[in-house]
N, C-alpha and C positions, 0 to 999 in steps of 0.2 A: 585217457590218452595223454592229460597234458602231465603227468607224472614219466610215462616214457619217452616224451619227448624232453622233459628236462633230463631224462638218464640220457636218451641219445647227446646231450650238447654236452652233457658231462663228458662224453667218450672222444668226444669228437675236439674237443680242447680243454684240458686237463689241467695246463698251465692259467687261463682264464680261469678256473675254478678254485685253484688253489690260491690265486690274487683274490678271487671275489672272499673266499674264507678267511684269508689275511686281513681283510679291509672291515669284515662285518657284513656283508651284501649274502642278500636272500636267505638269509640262516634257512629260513623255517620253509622257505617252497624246496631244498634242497634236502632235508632231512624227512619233510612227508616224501618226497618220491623216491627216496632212496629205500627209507620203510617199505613200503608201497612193493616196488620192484623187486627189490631182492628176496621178499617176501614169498614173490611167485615164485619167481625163480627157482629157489631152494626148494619149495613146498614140490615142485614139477619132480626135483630130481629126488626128493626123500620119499616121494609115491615111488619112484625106481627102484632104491632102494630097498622098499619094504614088500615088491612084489612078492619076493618067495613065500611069504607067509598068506598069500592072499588080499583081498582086498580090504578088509578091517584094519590089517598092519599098515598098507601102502596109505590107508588115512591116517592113522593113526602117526607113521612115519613123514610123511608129508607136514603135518603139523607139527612134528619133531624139531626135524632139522631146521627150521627158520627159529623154532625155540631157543636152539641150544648156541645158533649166532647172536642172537638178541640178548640172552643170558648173561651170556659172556661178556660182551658188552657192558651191558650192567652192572657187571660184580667188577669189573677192568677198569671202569673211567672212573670214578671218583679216587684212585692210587693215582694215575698219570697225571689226574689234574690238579689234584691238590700237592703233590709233587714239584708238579713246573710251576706252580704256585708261589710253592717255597722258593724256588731256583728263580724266582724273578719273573716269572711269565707274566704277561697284560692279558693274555686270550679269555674268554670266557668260556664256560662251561660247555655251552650251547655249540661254539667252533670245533671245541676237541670230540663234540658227539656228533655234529657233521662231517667231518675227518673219517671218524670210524666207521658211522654208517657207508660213505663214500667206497672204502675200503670194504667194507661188507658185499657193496653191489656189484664191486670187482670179482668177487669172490664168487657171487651167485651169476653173473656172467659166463664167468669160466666155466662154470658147472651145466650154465645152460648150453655152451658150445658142446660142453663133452657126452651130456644127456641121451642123444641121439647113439653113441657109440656104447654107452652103457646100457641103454636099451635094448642095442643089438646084440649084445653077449648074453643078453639078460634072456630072449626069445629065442637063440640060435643055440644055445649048449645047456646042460644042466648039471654044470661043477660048480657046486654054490662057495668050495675053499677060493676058486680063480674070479667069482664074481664079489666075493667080500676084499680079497687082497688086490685086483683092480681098481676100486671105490675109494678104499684107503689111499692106495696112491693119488689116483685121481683128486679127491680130498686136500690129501696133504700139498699137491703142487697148486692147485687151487686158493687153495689160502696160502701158499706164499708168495702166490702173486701180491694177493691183497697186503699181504702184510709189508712188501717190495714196498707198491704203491704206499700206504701208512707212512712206512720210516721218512723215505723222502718227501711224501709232503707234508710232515710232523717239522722236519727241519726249514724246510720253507717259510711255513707262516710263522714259527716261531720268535719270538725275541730274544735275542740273543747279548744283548746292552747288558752291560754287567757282570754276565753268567760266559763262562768258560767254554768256548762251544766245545773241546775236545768233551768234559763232564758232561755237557747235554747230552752228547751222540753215546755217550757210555750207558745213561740213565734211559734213552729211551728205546738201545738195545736190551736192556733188563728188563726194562718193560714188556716189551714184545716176547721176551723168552716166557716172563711168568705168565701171561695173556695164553701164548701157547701151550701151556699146563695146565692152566684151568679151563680152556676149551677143551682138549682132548678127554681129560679126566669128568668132564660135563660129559661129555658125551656120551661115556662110559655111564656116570650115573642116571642117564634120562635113558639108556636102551631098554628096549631093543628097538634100531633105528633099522638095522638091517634084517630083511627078516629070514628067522631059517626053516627051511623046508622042514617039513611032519611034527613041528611045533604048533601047539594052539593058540591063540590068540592071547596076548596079553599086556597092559598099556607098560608095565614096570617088570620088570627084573630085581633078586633079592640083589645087595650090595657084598661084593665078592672080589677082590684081587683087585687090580687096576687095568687101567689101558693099556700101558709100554708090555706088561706080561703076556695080557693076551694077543697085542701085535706078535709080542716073539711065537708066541703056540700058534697064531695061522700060519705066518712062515715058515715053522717047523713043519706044521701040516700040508702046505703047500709043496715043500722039497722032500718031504716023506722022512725029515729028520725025526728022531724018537727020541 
């Protein structure tokens, strides 16, 4: 419980949080509960996800989706940090992966808010094209809250002594584009996150095309373009 309560104080004063990150204060109580929460969080809504395949998948997806946040993460910060590194930064490693994580529980937030509506599409109709291109969206505006939340308080705790803030904001819009590439494209390689009816059971998928293609072919199939 004291893991959700350090999320609720994050939510509740934001600006307090991104002082305390800037200063060095509580790294590590703020990074286990960010772990910790957004972990449910996403795990709740990647079981939704993976219901159409049954229940095998909605584990198997539930344990997906917090993977392919964490992942990303992973493969993402040692570029920004050794970057603003270069660029002058004092921060240490341990801030910029508080930050993220931060951003992360933003993200599984969101998801937990929209859970409940995704659920109800998911039980009420059974057009799996309108429940994969709902998710997606859902997905994509989701994280860009988080990513919202990131930018600005990447610019906050920052140092900016020496270094050109116009260059910073250039450098850690680039960043966030390539972040958003290699999540999406993660995705892609860890599915199937979403499951599809009258499929069997299976943890991986062969490696085949990419993500942005097959966004265009559900939209296609979604407007009945050919």
């Amino acid at each position: 419980m004291n893991h959700f309560a350090v999320l609720m104080e994050f939510l509740r004063d934001r600006l307090q949080f991104l002082e305390n990150i800037r200063d060095g204060k509580y790294i590590e109580k703020y990074i286990l509960a960010f772990a910790v929460c957004s972990s449910l969080f996403l795990g709740l809504y990647g079981g939704i996800l993976g219901s159409f395949s049954g229940w095998l998948q909605a584990i198997s997806s539930a344990i997906k989706l917090p993977a392919l946040y964490l992942l990303t993460l992973l493969i993402c910060l040692p570029s920004l940090f050794f970057f603003d590194v270069v660029c002058g930064s004092k921060r240490t490693f341990w801030q910029y992966c508080c930050l993220l994580l931060a951003s992360m529980s933003v993200v599984s937030i969101m998801l937990f808010g929209f859970a409940p509506i995704s659920l109800f599409f998911r039980l009420s109709m059974d057009d799996y094209n309108f429940f994969k291109l709902l998710n997606v969206v859902i997905l994509i505006v989701s994280s860009f809250v988080g990513v919202q939340f990131f930018y600005r308080g990447i610019l906050f705790i920052n140092d900016i002594e020496g270094v050109q803030p116009k260059r910073r904001d250039i450098s850690v819009k680039a960043w966030l584009v390539l972040y958003g590439f290699v999540g999406s494209q993660l995705g892609w390689t860890l599915r199937p996150i979403f499951g599809s009816p009258g499929k069997s059971f299976e943890i991986f998928r062969n490696l085949e095309s990419n993500f942005y293609a097959h966004l265009v072919h559900i939209i296609s199939q979604f407007f009945g373009i050919n």
